[in-house]
C-alpha positions, 0 to 999 in steps of 0.5 A, spaced: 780 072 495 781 067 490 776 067 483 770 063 483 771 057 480 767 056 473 762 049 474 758 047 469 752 042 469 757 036 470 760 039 475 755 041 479 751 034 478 756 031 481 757 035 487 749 034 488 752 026 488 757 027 492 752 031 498 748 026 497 753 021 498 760 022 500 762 015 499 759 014 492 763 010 487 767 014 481 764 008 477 758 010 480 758 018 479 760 017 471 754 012 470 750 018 472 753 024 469 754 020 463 761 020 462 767 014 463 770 014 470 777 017 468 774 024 467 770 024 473 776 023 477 779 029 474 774 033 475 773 031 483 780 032 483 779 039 480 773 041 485 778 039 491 783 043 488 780 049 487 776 049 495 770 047 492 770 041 495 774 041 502 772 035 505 767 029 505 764 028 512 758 023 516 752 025 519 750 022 526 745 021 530 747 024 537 741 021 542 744 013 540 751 016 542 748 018 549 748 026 546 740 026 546 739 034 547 741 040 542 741 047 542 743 053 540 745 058 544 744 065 542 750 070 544 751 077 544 757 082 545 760 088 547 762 093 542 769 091 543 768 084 543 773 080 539 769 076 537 774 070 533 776 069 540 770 067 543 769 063 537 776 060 538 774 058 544 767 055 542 770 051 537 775 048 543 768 045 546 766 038 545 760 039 545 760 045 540 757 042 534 758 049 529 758 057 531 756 062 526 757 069 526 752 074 525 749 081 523 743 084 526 741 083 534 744 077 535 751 077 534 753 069 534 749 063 534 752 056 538 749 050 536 751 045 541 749 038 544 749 035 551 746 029 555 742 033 560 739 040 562 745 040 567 751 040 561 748 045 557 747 049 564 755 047 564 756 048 557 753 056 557 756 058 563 763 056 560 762 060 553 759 066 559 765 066 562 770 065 557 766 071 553 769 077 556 764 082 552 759 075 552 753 081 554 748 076 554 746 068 552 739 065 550 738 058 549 733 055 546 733 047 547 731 043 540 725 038 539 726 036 532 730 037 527 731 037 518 737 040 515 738 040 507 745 038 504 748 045 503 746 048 497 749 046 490 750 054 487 
């Protein structure tokens, strides 16, 4: 494991900037951060380097794409289980938007988004299928949503 990167206010204002807005301008960031755009580029590229920021990315809305229902998909293994392989998997269906694994009960998480009832039924009997040690699932369908940028440290 690498060491953790030192990050002072500058930093950490500008990867605040660019959660909020990964298009925003170098000119704009240096603006707000006050300082001149030469030293925040090196910076951004010092945050690239080091890992901290591994890609920019959009969001979508998903009913205008035609992919109007989410859910997430609890699952829970077997003892032997190897749980990167049904994580793999998982990671190879479209409709799969992240999997997170867990501690406690339950020990995956599948987010997930479909056009119908009867895909997400598809969908879930695939991840049963493939998932050798997939003890049981449950799927929860969701009516809204909110999601904050992922915190800053």
């Amino acid at each position: 494991m690498s060491a953790p990167v030192h990050l002072d206010s500058v930093d950490l204002q500008i990867l605040e900037l660019l959660r909020a807005d990964g298009r925003r301008t170098v000119r704009d960031i240096a603006r707000l951060v006050k300082l001149s755009p030469a030293p925040v580029r090196r910076r951004i590229a010092r945050l690239e380097e080091s890992g901290i920021i591994t890609g920019y990315t959009i969001t979508t809305d998903q009913a205008k794409l035609g992919q109007g229902l989410q859910a997430v998909t609890e699952l829970r293994f077997t003892g032997d289980t190897d749980i990167h392989d049904i994580v793999e998997f998982a990671s190879t269906l479209p409709e799969v938007d992240e999997v997170l694994t867990l501690t406690g009960d339950v020990d995956a998480l599948v987010r997930l988004h479909v056009d119908s009832v009867d895909d997400l039924q598809k969908v879930v009997n695939r991840l049963r299928r493939k998932g050798v040690g997939v003890l049981q699932t449950k799927t929860l369908i969701v009516i809204d949503s909110w999601q904050r940028g992922a915190p800053v440290p």
